[in-house]
C-alpha distance (Angstrom), angle and dihedral (degrees) to the residues before:
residue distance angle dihedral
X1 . . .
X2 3.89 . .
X3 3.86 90.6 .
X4 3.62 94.0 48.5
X5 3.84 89.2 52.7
X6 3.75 92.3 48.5
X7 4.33 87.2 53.8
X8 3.72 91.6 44.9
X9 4.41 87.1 54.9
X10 3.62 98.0 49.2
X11 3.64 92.3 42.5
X12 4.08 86.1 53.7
X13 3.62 96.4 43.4
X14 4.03 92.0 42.6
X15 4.75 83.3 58.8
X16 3.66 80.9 46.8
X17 3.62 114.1 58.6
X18 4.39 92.3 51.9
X19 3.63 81.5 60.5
X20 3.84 105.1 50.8
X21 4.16 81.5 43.7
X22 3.67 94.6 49.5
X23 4.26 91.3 48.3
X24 4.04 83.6 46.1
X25 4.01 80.4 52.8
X26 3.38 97.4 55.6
X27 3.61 127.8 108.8
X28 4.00 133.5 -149.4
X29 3.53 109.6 -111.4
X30 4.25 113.7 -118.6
X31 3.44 124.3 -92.6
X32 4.06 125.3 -20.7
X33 3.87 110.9 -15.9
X34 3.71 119.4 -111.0
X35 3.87 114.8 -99.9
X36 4.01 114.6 -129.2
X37 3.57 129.6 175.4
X38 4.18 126.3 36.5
X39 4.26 81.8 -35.4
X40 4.15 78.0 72.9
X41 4.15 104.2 112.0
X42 4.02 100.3 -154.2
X43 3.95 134.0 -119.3
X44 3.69 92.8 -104.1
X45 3.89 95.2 48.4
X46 4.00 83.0 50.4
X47 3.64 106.6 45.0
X48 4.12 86.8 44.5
X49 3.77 87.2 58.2
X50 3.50 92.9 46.2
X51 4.33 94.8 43.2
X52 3.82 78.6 45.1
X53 3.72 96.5 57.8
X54 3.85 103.0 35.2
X55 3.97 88.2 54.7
X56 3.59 91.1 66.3
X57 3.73 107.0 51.5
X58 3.69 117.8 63.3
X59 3.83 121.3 -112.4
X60 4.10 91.9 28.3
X61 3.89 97.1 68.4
X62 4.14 88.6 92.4
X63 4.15 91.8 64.1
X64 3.47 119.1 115.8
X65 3.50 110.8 -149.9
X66 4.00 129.2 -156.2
X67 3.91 127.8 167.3
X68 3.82 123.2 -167.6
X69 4.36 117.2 176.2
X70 3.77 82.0 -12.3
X71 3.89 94.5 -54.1
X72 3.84 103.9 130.2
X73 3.94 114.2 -168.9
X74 3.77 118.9 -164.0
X75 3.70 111.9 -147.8
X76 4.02 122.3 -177.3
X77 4.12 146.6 58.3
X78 3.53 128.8 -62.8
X79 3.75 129.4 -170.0
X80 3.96 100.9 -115.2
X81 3.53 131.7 4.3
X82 3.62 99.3 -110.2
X83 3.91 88.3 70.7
X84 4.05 92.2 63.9
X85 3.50 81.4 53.2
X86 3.70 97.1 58.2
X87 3.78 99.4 29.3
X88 4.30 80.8 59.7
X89 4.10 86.7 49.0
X90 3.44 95.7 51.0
X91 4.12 91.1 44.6
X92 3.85 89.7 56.2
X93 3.58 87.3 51.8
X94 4.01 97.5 61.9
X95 3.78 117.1 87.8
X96 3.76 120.2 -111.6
X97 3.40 90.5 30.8
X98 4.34 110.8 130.2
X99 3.52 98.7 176.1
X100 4.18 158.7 -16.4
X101 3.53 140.1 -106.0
X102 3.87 102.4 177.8
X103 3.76 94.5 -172.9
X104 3.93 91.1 161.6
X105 3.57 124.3 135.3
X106 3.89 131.1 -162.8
X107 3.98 129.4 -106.7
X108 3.70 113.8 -100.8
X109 3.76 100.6 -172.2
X110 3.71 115.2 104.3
X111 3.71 92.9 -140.0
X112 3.90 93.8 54.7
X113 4.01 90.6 38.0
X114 4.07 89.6 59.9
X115 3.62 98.5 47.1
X116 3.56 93.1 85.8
X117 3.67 97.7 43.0
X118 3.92 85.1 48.4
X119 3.56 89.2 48.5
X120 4.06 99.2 52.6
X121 3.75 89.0 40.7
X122 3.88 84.6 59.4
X123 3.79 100.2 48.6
X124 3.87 83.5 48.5
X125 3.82 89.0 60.1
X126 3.13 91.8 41.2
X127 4.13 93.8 55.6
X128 3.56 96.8 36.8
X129 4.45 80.5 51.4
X130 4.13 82.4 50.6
X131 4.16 99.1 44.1
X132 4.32 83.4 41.4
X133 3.54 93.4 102.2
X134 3.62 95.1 36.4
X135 3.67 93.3 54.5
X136 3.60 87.5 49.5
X137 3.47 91.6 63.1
X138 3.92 98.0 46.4
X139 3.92 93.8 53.6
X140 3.72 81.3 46.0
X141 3.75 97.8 59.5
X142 4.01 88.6 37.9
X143 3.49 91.7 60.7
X144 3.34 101.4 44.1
X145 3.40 90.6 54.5
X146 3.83 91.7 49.5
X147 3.51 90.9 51.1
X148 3.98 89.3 58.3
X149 3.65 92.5 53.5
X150 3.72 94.0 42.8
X151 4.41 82.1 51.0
X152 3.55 91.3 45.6
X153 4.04 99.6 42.0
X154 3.84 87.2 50.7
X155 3.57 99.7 66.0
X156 3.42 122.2 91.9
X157 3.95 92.1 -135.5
X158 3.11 126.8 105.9
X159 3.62 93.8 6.3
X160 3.87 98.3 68.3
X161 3.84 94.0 40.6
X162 4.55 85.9 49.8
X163 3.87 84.4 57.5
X164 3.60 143.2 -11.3
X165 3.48 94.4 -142.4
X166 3.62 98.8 110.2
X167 4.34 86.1 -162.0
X168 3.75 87.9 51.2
X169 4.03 96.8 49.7
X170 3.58 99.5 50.5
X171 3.92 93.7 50.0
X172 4.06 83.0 48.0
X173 4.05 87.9 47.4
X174 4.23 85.9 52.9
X175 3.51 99.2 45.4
X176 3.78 91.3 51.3
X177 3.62 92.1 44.9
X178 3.96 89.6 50.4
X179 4.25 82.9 50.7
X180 3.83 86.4 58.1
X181 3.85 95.2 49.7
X182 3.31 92.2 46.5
X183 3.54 96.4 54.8
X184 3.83 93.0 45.3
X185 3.90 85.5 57.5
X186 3.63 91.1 52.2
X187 3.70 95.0 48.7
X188 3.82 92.0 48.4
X189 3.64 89.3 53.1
X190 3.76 88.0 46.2
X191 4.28 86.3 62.1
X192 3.45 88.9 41.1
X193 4.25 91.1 55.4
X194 3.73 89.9 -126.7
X195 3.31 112.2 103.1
X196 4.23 90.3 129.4
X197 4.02 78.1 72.3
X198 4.13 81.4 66.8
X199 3.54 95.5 70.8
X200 4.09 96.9 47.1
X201 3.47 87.9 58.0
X202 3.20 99.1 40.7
X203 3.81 97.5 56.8
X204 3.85 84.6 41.2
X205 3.42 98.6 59.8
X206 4.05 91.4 41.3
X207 4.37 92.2 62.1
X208 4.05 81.9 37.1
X209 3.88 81.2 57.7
X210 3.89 102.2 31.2
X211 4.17 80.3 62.7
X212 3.40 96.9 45.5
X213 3.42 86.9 51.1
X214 3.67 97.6 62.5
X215 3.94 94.8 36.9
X216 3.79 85.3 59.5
X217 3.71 99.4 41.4
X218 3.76 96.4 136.7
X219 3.86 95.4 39.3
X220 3.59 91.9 56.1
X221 3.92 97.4 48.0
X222 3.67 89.4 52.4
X223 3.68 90.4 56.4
X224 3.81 89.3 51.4
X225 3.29 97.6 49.1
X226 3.82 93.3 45.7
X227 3.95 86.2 60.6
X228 3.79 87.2 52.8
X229 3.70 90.4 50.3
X230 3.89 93.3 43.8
X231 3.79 86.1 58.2
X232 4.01 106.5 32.1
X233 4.03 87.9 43.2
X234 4.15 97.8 -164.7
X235 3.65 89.1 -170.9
X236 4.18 141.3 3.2
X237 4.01 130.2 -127.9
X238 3.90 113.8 -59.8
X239 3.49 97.0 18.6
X240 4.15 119.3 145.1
X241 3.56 98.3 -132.1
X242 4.22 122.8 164.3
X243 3.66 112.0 -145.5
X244 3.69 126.3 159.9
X245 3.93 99.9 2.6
X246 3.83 86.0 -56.5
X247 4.23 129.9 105.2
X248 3.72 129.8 -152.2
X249 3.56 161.5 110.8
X250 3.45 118.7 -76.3
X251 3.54 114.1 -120.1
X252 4.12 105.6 178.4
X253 4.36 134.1 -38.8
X254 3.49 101.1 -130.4
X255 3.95 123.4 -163.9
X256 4.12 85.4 -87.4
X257 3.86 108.1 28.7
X258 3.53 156.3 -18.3
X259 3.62 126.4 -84.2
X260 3.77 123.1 -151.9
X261 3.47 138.4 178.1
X262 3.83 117.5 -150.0
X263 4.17 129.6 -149.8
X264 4.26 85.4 -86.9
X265 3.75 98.7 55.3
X266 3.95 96.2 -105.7
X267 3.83 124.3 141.7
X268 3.82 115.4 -115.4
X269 3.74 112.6 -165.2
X270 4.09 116.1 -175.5
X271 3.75 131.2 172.0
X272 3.64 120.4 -95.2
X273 3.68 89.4 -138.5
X274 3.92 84.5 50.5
X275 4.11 88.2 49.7
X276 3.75 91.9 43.6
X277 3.71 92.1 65.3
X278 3.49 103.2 27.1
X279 3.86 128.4 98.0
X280 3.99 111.7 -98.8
X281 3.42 121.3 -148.6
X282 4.06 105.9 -171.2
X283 4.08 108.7 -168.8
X284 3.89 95.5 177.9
X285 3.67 94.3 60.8
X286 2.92 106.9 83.2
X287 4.19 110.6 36.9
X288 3.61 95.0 -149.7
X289 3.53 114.5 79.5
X290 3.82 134.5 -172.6
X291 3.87 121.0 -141.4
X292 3.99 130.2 -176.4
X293 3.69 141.0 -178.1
X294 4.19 131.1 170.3
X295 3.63 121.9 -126.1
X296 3.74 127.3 -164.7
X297 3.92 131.2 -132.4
X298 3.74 134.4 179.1
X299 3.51 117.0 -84.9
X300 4.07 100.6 -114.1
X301 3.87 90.1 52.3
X302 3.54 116.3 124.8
X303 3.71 99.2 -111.2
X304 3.79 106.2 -157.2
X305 3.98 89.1 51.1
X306 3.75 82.7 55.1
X307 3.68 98.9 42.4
X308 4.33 88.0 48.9
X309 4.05 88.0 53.3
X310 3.68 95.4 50.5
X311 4.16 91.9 43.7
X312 4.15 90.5 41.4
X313 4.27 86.6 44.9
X314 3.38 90.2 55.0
X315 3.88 104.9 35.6
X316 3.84 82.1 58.2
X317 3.77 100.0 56.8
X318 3.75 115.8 103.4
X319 3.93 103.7 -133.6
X320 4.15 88.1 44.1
X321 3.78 107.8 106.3
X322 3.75 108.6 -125.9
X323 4.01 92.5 -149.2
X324 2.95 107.9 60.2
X325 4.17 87.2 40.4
X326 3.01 126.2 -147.6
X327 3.67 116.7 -92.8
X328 4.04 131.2 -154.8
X329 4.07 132.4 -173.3
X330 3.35 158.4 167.4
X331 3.62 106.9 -90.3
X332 4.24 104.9 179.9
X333 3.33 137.6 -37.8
X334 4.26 117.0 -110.3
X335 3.82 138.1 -162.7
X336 3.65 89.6 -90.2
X337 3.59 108.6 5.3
X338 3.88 159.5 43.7
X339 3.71 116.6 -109.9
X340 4.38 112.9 -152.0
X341 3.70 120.7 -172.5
X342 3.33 118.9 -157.1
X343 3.95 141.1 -177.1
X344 2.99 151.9 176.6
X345 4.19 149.8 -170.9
X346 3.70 129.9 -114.4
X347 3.60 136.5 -178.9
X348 3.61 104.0 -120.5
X349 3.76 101.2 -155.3
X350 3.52 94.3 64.0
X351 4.16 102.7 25.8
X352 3.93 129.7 51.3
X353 3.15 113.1 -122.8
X354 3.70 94.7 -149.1
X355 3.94 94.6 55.8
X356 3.95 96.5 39.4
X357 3.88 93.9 56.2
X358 3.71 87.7 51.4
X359 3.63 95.3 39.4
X360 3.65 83.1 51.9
X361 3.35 97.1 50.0
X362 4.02 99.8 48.5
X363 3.74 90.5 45.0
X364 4.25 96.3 53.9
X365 3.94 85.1 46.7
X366 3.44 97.8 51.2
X367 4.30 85.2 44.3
X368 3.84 88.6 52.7
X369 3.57 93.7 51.6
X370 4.12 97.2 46.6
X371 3.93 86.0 49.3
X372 3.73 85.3 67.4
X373 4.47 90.5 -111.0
X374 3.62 112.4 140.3
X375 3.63 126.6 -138.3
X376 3.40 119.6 -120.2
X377 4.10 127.6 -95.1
X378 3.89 137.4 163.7
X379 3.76 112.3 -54.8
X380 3.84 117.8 -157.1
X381 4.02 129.7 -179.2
X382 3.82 110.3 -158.4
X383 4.25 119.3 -163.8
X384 3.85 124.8 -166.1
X385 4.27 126.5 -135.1
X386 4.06 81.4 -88.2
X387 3.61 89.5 63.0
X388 4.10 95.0 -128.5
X389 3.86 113.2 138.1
X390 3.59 126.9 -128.8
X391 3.50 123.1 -130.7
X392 3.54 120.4 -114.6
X393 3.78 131.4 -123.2
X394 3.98 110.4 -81.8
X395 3.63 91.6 3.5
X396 4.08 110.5 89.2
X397 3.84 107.4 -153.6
X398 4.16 118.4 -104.9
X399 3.71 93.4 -150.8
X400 3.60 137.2 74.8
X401 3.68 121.5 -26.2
X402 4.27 120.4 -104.2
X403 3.13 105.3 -129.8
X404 4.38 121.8 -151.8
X405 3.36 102.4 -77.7
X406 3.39 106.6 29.7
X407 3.80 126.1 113.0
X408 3.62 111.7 -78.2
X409 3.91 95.5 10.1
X410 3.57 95.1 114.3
X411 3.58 107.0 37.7
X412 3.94 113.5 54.4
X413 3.88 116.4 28.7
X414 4.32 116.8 179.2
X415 3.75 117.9 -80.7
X416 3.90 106.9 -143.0
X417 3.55 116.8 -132.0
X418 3.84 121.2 -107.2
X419 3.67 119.2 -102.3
X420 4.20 114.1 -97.5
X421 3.80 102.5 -107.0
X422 3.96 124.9 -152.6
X423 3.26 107.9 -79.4
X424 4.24 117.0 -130.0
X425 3.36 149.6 164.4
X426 3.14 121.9 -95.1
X427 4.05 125.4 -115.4
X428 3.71 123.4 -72.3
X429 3.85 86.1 -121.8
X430 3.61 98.1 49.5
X431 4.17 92.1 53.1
X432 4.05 113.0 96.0
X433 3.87 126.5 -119.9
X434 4.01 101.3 -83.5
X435 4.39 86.1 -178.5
X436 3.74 126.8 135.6
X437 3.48 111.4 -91.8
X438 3.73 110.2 -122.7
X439 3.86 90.7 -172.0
X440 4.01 95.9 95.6
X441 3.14 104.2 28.9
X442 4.48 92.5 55.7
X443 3.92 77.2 54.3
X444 3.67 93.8 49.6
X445 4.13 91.7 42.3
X446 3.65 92.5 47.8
X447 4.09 87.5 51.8
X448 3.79 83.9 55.9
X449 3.46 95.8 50.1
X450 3.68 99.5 49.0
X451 3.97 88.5 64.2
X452 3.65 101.3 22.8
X453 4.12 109.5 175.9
X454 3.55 99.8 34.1
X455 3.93 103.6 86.9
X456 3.84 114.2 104.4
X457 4.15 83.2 -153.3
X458 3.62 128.5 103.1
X459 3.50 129.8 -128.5
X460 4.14 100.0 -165.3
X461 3.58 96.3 105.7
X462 3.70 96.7 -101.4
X463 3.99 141.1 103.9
X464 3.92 140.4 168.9
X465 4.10 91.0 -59.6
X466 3.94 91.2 52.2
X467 4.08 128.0 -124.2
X468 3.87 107.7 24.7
X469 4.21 112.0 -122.9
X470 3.63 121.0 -107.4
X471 3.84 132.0 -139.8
């Protein structure tokens, strides 16, 4: 009996397990499950519903409807393809309903196909006709508020008393009047109810300006640097100043560049991104100025005689500043003569530079040569097959004595060297005009004039390094 009990369990739990694995197996049937029995809603009751519903929105009142076992089938034309579309999702919406046949097809008669297109362009009228008044309003309020920034960014308070930098205050004044608009567009939009439109164009117009950006690379580093500029100020209006291999006076620094005027009267225009980086050398900043020039003398001169006469020439010229002095030395020894450098300061507000290092130069040459000290030339020694030198010119030889007779003894005989005279200055009268010349700078003056207000430069006697010196 306990065997037979044992045979009779497996055999029951053997039936079992298929079953558990086929209900495991099974899978959940697709979408809602089909009604049957009196739970059944019936063709009429659906296609009713569905009549019902496509007589009240526009475009699906042309469907014919028919429903068989809960299959509905929607025959007909519609306007636009996107109304097949929603006639079929609101079908699948009614209950009962086991399936579609969307056999619709679309109008092809240009009359029929522009009634809708007619029809939304006349509800658009018709809104914009309703929101009229409102939109009124909104530009209303947006410009009054962009009249009050434009009111309060034309004033010269507080903007001049923030900074003094005249550049500096009227990019303040636009960025502040840009705030205003920008708040008058929001509050429009505000009145309007579409404020989430903000932030479209907002990120619209920041990738319209990110591109911009790197299209105008260059235009936008000059304006930097001509804020930079505007506020360092490395030099002032009509200064000389050397920058980039090229001299001039400065004329004006615009928001793009830097115009110049060189000794000739042409036009230099450079970068301000190019000036920003570039290495400034500013003559007119300081008024004194230092000039120098070498001059040659023979090699047997006595050199501290002629280093006295070009210090004593100097000193005694009227545009030479007496502190600094003037200074004079022995540059290098050559082949055949004695190189002296000499300089000299000037005060360049009252003395061209130009015209007192030439003046200079003329007037220690002519000294040099009323002292009695050569200038230097060409020295050659010649030798004969016997291999016995001949003396040159000036300079009697320290060896053996030529006798008559000999080669050479007839030809060259020594030249004595002329006595050192007293070395002076020359006459008042005989001493070239050393002034300013006013020629450039009337040029540069009447440049400044023509567009008077639109240098970023000041004129108040100050730069980066603070207080300018004075002769």
């Amino acid at each position: 009996m306990r065997h037979f009990r044992l045979f009779i369990s497996i055999i029951v739990l053997g039936l079992a397990l298929p079953t558990t694995a086929i209900a495991q197996d099974s899978v959940e049937p697709a979408g809602p499950t089909i009604e049957i029995g009196d739970s059944v809603t019936s063709d009429n009751e659906i296609r009713s519903r569905i009549q019902t519903i496509f007589r009240e929105i526009e475009g699906l009142n042309r469907i014919f409807v028919s429903v068989s076992s809960g299959v509905v089938t929607l025959s007909g034309q519609v306007e636009e393809a996107p109304l097949a579309k929603k006639a079929e999702d609101l079908v699948s919406r009614v209950s009962g309903v086991v399936a579609i046949e969307n056999q619709l097809t679309e109008q092809t008669a240009v009359t029929e196909r522009l009634k809708p297109v007619i029809g939304r362009f006349e509800n658009r009228m018709q809104q914009t006709l309703d929101y009229l008044p409102l939109i009124l309003v909104a530009a209303l309020v947006w410009l009054l508020i962009g009249m009050l920034g434009w009111f309060v960014t034309t004033r010269k308070q507080p903007w001049d008393w923030l900074t003094p930098n005249a550049f500096i205050a009227d990019l303040l004044r636009q960025t502040v009047w840009l705030a205003f608009v920008m708040l008058g567009a929001l509050m429009a939009l505000d009145i309007l109810g579409a404020t989430a439109v903000l932030g479209t164009i907002l990120g619209a117009v920041g990738i319209i300006g990110l591109a911009i950006g790197f299209a105008v690379k260059d235009t936008v580093e000059n304006y930097i640097a001509s804020i930079l500029l505007s506020i360092r100020q490395p030099f002032q209006p009509r200064d000389f100043i050397a920058l980039e291999g090229m001299e001039g006076f400065v004329i004006r620094l615009t928001s793009r560049a830097t115009i110049l005027m060189d000794i000739d009267g042409n036009h230099i225009r450079i970068p301000n991104a190019t000036v920003f980086k570039a290495r400034i050398v500013n003559y007119s900043r300081n008024p004194e100025r230092r000039f120098s020039f070498e001059l040659g003398v023979d090699a047997d001169s006595v050199l501290h005689e002629a280093l006295a006469v070009c210090h004593d020439t100097l000193a005694g010229l009227d545009f030479v500043l007496r502190n600094p002095e003037p200074g004079a030395w022995i540059e290098k020894v050559g082949d055949s003569n004695v190189l002296i450098g000499v300089s000299g300061w000037i005060n360049q507000t009252e003395t061209d530079f130009v015209k007192a290092r030439s003046e200079a130069i003329r007037t220690v040459k002519t000294a040099l040569e009323q002292a009695g000290f050569a200038l230097p030339e060409p020295i050659y020694r010649l030798r004969f097959d016997n291999g016995m030198p001949v003396p040159a010119a000036g300079r009697p030889d320290t060896g053996r004595q030529v006798s008559p007779g000999e080669p050479g003894s007839a030809t060259l005989k020594p030249v004595p060297a002329p006595e050192p005279k007293q070395a002076g200055t020359p006459p008042p009268e005989q001493v070239t005009d050393t002034g300013v010349d006013e020629a450039v700078l009337r040029k540069v003056e009447d440049e400044r004039q023509q567009q008077a207000g639109t240098d970023l430069l000041s004129e108040d006697g100050k730069d980066e390094l603070g207080e300018r010196p004075k002769a």
